[in-house]
Each structure stands twice: as C-alpha cells, then as structure tokens.
C-alpha angles and dihedrals in degrees: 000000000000091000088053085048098058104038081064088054098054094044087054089053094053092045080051081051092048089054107044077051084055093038098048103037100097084065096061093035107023096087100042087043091045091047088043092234082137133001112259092259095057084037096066095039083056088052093045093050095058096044094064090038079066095071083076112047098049146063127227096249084126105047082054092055087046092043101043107354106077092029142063088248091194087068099045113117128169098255082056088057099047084053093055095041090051096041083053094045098052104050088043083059095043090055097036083062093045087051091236112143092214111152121282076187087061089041087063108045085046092048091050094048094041101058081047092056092041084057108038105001126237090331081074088064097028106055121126087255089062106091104133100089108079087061102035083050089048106049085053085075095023090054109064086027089062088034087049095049095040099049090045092048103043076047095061090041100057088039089055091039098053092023084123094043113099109255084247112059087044083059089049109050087033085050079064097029093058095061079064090055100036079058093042093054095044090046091056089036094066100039087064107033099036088059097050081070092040087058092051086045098049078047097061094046094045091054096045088057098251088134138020110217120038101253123128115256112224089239086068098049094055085049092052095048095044099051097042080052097047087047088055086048081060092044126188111262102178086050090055091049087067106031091045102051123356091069096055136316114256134197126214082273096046099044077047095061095034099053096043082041087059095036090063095055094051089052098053091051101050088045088061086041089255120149100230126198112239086188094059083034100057089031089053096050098041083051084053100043090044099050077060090086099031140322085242092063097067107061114226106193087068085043091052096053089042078055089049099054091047090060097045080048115094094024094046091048082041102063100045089053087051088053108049088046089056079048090061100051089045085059090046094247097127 
C-alpha cells in the first residue's frame, strides 16, 4: 500500500513539474516568439531542449532548500505533500486561466508551507532547520529588480555600442543573437524550477522511509528534468500573449537583453540554492529593456496587476494547501 502511495505522490509532483513547464513557457518563449525570431512551435522545442540540458550542468542545491529548508522536515507526511501539491497546482491553473505569469516556483513553496502550517501551525515554517525564508522573501523583491537593471543596462549598452550601425543590420545579427539568449534563459530556467520538484520528491521519499538521509537520487532529478521539459513542449498561450507583447513591445535587440537580463537573475539565485522566480526574473527585465525608450512605453497598469498576483502568490497557494490538508484530516486521511 505504501509503495502504491508513493508512486501517486510522485506522479502528482511531476504533473505539478509539467505544469510549472506550461505555465512558465511563455518566460522562456514569450520574447524570441513576440519579436518573430522563431514561430511559437520551434520556439517551445528550443526551450524544451535547454530545460533538460539542464539536468547536466547543475547541482540539486535547490531541490535541498525546497525539500528541508522552508519546512519542519521531522512532521512531513505524505497526506501533508499532496495538500501542498494540490494547493500549488490549483492556483497555477487558476493564473495560468486568467493569463497572469505569477510564480509556480512561489506556488510551491506556498503549497508546501501551507499544508505544514495546516498540520502543526507556524512551528511547521519557523523551526531552527528553516532557514530558507529570509532568502527566498528577499529575492522576490531582489529578482525582477536584478532582471530589471541587467536587462536596462545591457540595453544602454548595446544602444551606446551600435549607436553608428544601420537599424538594419542590428535586427539582423540580434535576430541571430537572441536564439543565444532565448537558450541561455531555458536553460537557466530549468536548472532552478525543475529542482523545486526534485526537493518535494526527495522529500516523499525521505518521509516514507526510501531513503535514509535527505539527499537527491539521480532518478529524480531526470524526472524532474524531463516533466518540467515536456510542460514547456505544451506551452502556455494565453501566458506569452502577456509577457510578449502587453508589457511592452520589443524588437530582436530588446527580447535579447531582456532575456540575457533574466537569465542572469535566475543564475545568481540557484547558485546560492534560492528558488528563484523566472516569472519575476523575465517580467523584471522586459520592464527594464522597455523604460530604455520611455517610461510611457511599459504599461504599467498591466506591470502593477502582474505585482499584485506575485504578492497573493505564496499565501493564496498557501491557503488552499492549509485547507485540503484540513480536508483530509477531516476524511481521516492524515
């Protein structure tokens, strides 16, 4: 029974992992489809590719801060991670309807916490082993900010460095250059989300007893890899529509610098083992490539309800993870 049990949990993470790839697709396709570099179905394969190329170039210090690093990892059971899967799962679909690019990174974390708090209270966030929330609270802010200033000032400096080339000849080697960039950003992309799956994963099988020290077998993390790749192949269309073109529009040399701009964000965070959000990080640098021309060309109004549904994030996903896990104790389950 408990075998069965766990295999479900695991195919509920990785459905969790397909759908953050969905979700967040249109970060790591929306600039190079919006500036027609590639069509939107070799965009996504390109993305795809680089996500799961990922799987070989990092390490799992991310999947370790998701896994034990936000929760009291002695009171996780498996009834407490299916409520915070689900509770993840349900407001990324809710945004992803809506067409708001908030953070399935952020859902996750909020799901997870949630269900801790559902089962012990605040004491399931706030033990001595959690230490993960002070970074994870400051790189929401820290993210799009560093996405925001990369991407502005790679976009001066490309403006100041090819201020005497003809317009047409910088279209035409960015229109090249940002195939770089749009690879740069997925693969990024995936070495930071794909472990966040990896971490609740290593934790079901941790608390079921699979394994007897918390460390990330090398079967999770191809899983990982894999789902969070075959989620960016679906893509989310209504996602792109708003982070390609309602923010501001972009040219070849503009979707360059914003998605090196982002890419470099996400980096710096899963270096430190912080699961940074791609969403903030792209948002933040489109924002900062696009106040180049004039503050009048981002709009705001569409900035400002993205903002909104960053903050709502982690305690909305949160909630509803508290509360199915309080369903299934109710039911008997926990």
């Amino acid at each position: 029974m408990l075998l069965w049990t766990v295999g479900g949990l695991v195919l509920v993470a990785l459905i969790f992992d397909y759908i953050n790839g969905f979700h967040d697709a249109a970060n790591s396709i929306a600039t190079v489809v919006s500036t027609r570099v590639l069509s939107p179905g070799k965009a996504v394969i390109w993305a795809a590719v680089f996500n799961f190329v990922a799987a070989f170039v990092f390490g799992t210090a991310v999947a370790q801060t998701i896994g034990k690093g936000t929760v009291d990892i002695r009171i996780v059971t498996l009834p407490m991670i299916f409520a915070g899967l689900l509770g993840a799962i349900i407001w990324s679909l809710f945004t992803w309807f809506a067409g708001l690019p908030t953070s399935s990174s952020h859902a996750l974390i909020g799901g997870y916490s949630g269900a801790a708090v559902g089962k012990a209270g605040l004491a399931g966030v706030m033990c001595a082993e959690c230490t993960a929330w002070p970074k994870i609270l400051v790189f929401i802010v820290l993210s799009p900010m560093i996405g925001l200033i990369a991407g502005h000032l790679l976009m001066v400096a490309i403006y100041w460095l090819l201020r005497y080339m003809p317009p047409g000849r910088v279209d035409h080697w960015f229109r090249r250059l940002q195939l770089l960039s749009a690879a740069f950003f997925s693969l990024n992309h995936g070495g930071n989300d794909a472990q966040k799956t990896a971490g609740i994963i290593t934790a079901v099988l941790f608390s079921s007893g699979y394994i007897a020290t918390f460390h990330v077998p090398l079967w999770v993390q191809f899983a990982s890899y894999a789902a969070i790749a075959l989620g960016t192949l679906g893509g989310g269309w209504r996602i792109i529509h708003t982070m390609g073109s309602k923010i501001t529009k972009l040219q070849p040399v503009g979707g360059f610098a914003a998605e090196t701009g982002a890419a470099v964000a996400v980096l710096v965070g899963t270096h430190w083992g912080i699961p940074v959000s791609t969403t903030h990080a792209i948002t933040g640098s489109i924002v900062g490539v696009g106040s180049t021309r004039r503050l009048s060309a981002v709009r705001w109004g569409v900035a400002t309800r993205i903002v909104w549904a960053w903050v709502l994030t982690i305690p909305a996903a949160g909630a509803i993870g508290a509360a199915v896990y309080m369903l299934l104790r109710l039911g008997g389950a926990t």
